[in-house]
C-alpha positions in Angstrom: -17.5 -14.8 19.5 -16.4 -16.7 16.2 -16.2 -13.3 14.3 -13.7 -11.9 17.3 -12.0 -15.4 17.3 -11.3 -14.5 13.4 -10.1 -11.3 13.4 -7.8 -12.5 16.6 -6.4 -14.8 14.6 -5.8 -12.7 11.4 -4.0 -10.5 13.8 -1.5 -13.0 15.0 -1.2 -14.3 11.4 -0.7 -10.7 10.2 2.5 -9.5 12.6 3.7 -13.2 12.5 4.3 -12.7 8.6 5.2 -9.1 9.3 8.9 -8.6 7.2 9.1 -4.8 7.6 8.5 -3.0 10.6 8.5 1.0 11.8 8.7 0.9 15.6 8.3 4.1 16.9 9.5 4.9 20.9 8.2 8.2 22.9 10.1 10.7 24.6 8.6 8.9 27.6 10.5 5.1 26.8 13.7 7.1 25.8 14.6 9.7 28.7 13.8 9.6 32.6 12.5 12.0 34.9 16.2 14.1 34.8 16.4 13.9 30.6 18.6 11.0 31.0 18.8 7.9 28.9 16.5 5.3 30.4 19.0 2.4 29.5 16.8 0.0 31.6 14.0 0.3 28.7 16.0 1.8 26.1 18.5 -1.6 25.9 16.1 -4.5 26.0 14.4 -2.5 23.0 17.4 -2.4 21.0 18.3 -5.6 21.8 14.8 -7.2 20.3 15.3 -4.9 17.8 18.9 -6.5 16.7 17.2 -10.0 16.9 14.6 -8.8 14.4 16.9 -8.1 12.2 18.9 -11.0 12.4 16.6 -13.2 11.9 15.3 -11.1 8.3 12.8 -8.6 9.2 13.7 -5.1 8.2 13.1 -2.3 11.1 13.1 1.4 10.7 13.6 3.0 14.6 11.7 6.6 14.8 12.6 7.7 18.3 11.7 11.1 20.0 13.5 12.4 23.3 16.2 14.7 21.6 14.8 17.6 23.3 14.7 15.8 26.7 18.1 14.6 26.4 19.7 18.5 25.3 17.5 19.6 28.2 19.2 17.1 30.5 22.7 17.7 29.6 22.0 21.8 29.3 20.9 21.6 33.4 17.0 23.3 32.4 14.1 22.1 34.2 11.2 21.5 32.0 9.3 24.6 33.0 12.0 26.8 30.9 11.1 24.8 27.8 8.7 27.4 27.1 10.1 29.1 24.1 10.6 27.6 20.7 14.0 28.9 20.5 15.1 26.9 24.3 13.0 23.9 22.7 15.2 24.2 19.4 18.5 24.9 20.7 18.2 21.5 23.2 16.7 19.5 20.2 20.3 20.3 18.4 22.6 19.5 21.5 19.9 16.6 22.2 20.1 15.0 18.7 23.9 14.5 19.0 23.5 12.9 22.3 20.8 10.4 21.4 22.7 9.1 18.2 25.7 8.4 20.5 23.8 6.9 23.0 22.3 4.5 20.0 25.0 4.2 18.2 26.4 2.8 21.5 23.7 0.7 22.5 23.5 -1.0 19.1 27.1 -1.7 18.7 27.2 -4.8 20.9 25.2 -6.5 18.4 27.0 -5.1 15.5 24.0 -3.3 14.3 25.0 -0.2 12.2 23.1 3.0 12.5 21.8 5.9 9.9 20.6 9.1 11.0 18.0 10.2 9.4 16.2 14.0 9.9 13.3 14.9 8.2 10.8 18.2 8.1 7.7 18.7 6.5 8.9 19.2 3.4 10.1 15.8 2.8 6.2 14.6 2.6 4.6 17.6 1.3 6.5 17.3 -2.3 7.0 14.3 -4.1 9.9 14.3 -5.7 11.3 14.9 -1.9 8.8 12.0 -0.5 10.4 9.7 -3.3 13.8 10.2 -2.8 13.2 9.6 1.2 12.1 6.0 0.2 14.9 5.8 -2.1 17.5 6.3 0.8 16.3 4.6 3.2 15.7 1.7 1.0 19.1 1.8 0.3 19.8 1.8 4.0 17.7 -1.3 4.8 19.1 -3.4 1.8 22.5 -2.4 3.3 21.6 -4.3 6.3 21.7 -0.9 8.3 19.0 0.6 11.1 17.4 3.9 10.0 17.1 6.0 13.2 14.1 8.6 12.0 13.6 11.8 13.8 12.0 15.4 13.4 14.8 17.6 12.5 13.7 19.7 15.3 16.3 22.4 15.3 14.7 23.9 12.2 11.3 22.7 12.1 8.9 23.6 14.4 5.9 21.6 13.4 6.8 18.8 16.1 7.3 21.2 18.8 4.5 23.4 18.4 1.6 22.5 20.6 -1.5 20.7 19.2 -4.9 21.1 20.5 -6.6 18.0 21.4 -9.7 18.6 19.3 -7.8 20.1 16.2 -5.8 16.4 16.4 -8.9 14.6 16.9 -10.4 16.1 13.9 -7.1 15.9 12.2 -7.4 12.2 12.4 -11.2 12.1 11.5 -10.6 13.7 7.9 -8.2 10.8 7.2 -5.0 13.1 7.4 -3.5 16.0 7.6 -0.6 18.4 6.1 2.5 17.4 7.3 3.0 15.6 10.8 3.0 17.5 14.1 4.4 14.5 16.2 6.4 11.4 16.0 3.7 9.2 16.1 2.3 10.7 12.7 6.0 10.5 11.4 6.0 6.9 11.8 3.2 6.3 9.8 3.8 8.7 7.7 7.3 6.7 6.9 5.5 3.6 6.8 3.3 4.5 4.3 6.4 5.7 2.6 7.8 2.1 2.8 4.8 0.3 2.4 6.1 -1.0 5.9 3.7 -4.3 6.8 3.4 -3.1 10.5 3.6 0.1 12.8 4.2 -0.7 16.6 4.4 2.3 18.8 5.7 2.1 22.4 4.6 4.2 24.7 4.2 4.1 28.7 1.3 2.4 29.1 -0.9 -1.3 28.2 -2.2 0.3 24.9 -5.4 1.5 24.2 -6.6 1.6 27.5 -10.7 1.9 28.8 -12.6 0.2 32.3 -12.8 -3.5 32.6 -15.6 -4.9 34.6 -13.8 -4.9 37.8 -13.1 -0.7 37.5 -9.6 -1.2 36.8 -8.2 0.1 33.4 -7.3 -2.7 30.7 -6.3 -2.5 27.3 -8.5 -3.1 24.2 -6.5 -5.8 22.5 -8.2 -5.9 19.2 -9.5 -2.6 16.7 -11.1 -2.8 13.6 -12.3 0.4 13.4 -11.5 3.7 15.2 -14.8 5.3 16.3 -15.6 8.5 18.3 -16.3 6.3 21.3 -12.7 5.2 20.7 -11.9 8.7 20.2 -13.0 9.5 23.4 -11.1 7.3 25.4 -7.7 8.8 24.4 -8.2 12.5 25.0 -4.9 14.5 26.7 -1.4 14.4 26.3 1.1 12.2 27.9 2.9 13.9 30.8 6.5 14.0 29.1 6.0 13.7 25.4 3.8 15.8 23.3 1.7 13.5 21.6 -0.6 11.0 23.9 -3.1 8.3 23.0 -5.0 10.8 20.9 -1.8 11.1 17.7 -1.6 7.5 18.3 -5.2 7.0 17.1 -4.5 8.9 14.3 -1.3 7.4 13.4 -2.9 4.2 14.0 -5.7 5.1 11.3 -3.1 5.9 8.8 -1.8 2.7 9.3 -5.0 0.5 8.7 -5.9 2.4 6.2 -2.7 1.8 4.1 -3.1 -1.8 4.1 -0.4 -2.0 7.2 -1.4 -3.2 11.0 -0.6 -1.1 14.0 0.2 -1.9 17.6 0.1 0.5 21.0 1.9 -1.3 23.4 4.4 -1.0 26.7 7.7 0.1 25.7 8.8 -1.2 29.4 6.8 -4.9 29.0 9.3 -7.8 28.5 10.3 -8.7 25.0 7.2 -6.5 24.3 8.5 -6.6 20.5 9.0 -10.7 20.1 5.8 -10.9 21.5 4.0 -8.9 19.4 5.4 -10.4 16.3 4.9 -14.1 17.7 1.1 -13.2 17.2 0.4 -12.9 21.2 -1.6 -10.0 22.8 0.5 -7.7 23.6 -1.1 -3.9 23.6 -3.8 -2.9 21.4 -3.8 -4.1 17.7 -5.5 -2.4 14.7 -6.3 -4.6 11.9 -6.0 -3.0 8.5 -8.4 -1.9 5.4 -7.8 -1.5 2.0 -4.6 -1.1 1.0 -3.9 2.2 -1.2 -0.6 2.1 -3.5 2.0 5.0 -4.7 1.1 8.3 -5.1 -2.9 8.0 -4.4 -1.3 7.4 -1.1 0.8 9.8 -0.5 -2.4 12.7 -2.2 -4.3 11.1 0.8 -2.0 11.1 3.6 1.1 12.7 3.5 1.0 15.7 1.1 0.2 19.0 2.3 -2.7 20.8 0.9 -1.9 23.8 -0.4 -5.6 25.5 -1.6 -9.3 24.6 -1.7 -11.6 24.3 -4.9 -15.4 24.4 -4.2 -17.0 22.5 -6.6 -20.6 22.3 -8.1 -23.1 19.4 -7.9 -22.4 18.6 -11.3 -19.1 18.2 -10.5 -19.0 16.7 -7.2 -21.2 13.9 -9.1 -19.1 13.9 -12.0 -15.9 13.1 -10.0 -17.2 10.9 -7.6 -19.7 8.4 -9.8 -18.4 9.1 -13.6 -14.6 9.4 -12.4 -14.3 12.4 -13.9 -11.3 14.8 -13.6 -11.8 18.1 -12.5 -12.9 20.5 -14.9 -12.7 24.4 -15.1 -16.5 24.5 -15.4 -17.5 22.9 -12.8 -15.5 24.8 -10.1 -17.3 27.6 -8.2 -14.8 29.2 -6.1 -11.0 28.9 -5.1 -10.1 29.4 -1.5 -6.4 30.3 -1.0 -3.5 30.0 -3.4 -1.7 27.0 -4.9 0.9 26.2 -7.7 1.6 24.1 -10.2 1.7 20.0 -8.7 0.4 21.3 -5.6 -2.0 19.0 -3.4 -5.7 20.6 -3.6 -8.4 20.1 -1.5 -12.0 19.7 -3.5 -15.4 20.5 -1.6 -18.8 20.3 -2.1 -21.3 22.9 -2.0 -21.3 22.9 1.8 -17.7 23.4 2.6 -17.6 19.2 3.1 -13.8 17.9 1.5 -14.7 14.8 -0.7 -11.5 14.1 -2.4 -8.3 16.0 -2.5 -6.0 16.1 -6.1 -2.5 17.6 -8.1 -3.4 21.0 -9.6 -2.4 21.0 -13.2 -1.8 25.0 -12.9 -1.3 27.9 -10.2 -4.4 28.7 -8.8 -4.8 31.9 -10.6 -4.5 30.5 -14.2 -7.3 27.9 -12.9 -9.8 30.0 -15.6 -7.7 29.5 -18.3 -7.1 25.5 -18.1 -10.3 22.8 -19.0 -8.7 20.7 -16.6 -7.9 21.8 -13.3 -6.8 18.1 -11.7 -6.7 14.8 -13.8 -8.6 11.8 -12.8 -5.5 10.0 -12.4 -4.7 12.3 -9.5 -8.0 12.6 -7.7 -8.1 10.3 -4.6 -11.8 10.6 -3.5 -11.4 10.7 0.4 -14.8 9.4 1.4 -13.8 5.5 0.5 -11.2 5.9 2.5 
């Protein structure tokens, strides 16, 4: 009891000292049942939101339900969102329509608003990733909200359907290329910022499993995310496309870039204050270790571009000398890569132990000693 009593209370001391936030709402909180705005949850969040800020805290806003709002105003019911083109073309007419509709809402607390649409691209290189954190820096010391979103009219890694188990296992290895929901763009972003907290409202309590009595109740407190947790969060939600599973995993991210992460109610009362006063309110995930600069971004939000199957002499080398790679120690290369690119480096037996920047294309990997430099190795087991 004393150990649960502690980490309760380095929760609430955690999100009361909190000074930079990503709150992340679903498709779910945004839109009803016709891809309308839901004002009735949508305003009380913004209006939280505009307190945060006025009283110092800095808050990035990534919200989905541009494609629910273009299919609202286009007159489709959701059963013709079944080509990626339909799915596109109401994310572009949707997009408009949700930055109005914020751009609205926030006004009558004088809160300015930047759009801001990112693809895949924009983590997957770092010069890209960098000058992301750059701008919206820039935005926040301005005073000004940062309204993040998949620019889904010509991406389609948000829109594309994700297999349960390929997302569970996604979350498992610690992360994956790119993002495939909003959920993993939030923490994404945050690990961007260095954010000190992700809270992502959704529909329901939080992490839900079966109290005593049979009825479902939220887990309030997470220090580690287990299969049995795992387990408990399998399918999608019935109007987004992420569910409790890319919540787990963008949860993960968070704890282990130093940051906390909360699942709660978008529709609860002052859900937000409440959080950030330190009660218990949805699920909570305390963090681990915190990573810094571009050993975080290797980890989580670079996109690997080729696999290097190493020897034991290597794998040894690299994880108990702190080695760099070297061109002798690699016994195979499994799809093509550049220059900078992120690399994945296995063992033996197919098993990814750490992931690093290539010095050279994949085909010149012969003629280099060094293949990838200590100093950009991040060995993804101590994660």
């Amino acid at each position: 009891m004393k150990g649960h009593a502690k980490a309760d209370g380095e929760r609430g001391r955690l999100l009361r000292a909190a000074r930079r936030l990503i709150v992340k709402v679903g498709t779910t909180t945004v839109t009803g049942a016709e891809g309308e705005l839901c004002a009735e949850r949508v305003e009380p969040i913004a209006r939280s939101i505009a307190a945060l800020m006025k009283s110092g805290r800095q808050v990035v806003l990534v919200s989905s339900g541009a494609v629910g709002l273009g299919r609202g105003w286009l007159g489709l019911h959701r059963s013709r969102l079944n080509d990626m083109a339909t799915k596109q073309a109401c994310a572009a007419v949707g997009q408009s329509l949700l930055m109005n509709a914020y751009k609205a809402v926030f006004a009558a607390w004088d809160v300015k608003v930047a759009q801001v649409l990112l693809t895949e691209g924009d983590f997957t290189e770092w010069r890209r990733y960098s000058n992301l954190r750059h701008t919206i820096e820039k935005l926040l010391g301005f005073g000004v909200l940062p309204i993040v979103n998949e620019n889904d009219t010509v991406s389609t890694a948000e829109l594309e359907t994700i297999a349960a188990g390929a997302a569970g296992a996604a979350g498992a290895s610690g992360g994956r290329a790119g993002f495939s929901d909003n959920d993993r763009l939030a923490a994404l972003v945050m690990s961007g910022l260095e954010a000190d907290a992700l809270i992502l409202l959704t529909n329901v309590d939080g992490l839900l499993r079966r109290s005593d009595s049979g009825a479902p109740a939220a887990i309030p407190l997470v220090e580690q995310i287990t299969p049995e947790l795992r387990a408990l969060a399998l399918g999608a939600s019935a109007g987004g496309r992420g569910g409790m599973q890319t919540k787990l995993d963008a949860a993960e991210i968070a704890m282990k870039c130093g940051g906390t992460a909360v699942i709660a109610n978008g529709g609860s009362p002052h859900v937000l204050e409440r959080i950030l006063d330190g009660e218990r309110a949805g699920t909570a995930f305390l963090p681990a270790k915190r990573i810094n600069g571009k050993r975080r971004w290797i980890a989580y939000a670079a996109g690997v571009r080729g696999k290097v199957v190493v020897d034991a002499g290597a794998h040894r080398a690299i994880t108990q000398g702190k080695a760099s790679l070297l061109a002798s120690g690699i016994v195979r290369i499994e799809n093509h890569f550049a220059p900078m690119d992120v690399v994945s480096i296995l063992d033996g037996e197919g098993r990814e132990f750490a992931r690093g920047i290539a010095n050279c294309a994949s085909q010149d990997a012969g003629a280099s000693r060094v293949l990838v430099n200590r100093d950009n190795i991040v060995l993804m087991e101590s994660l």
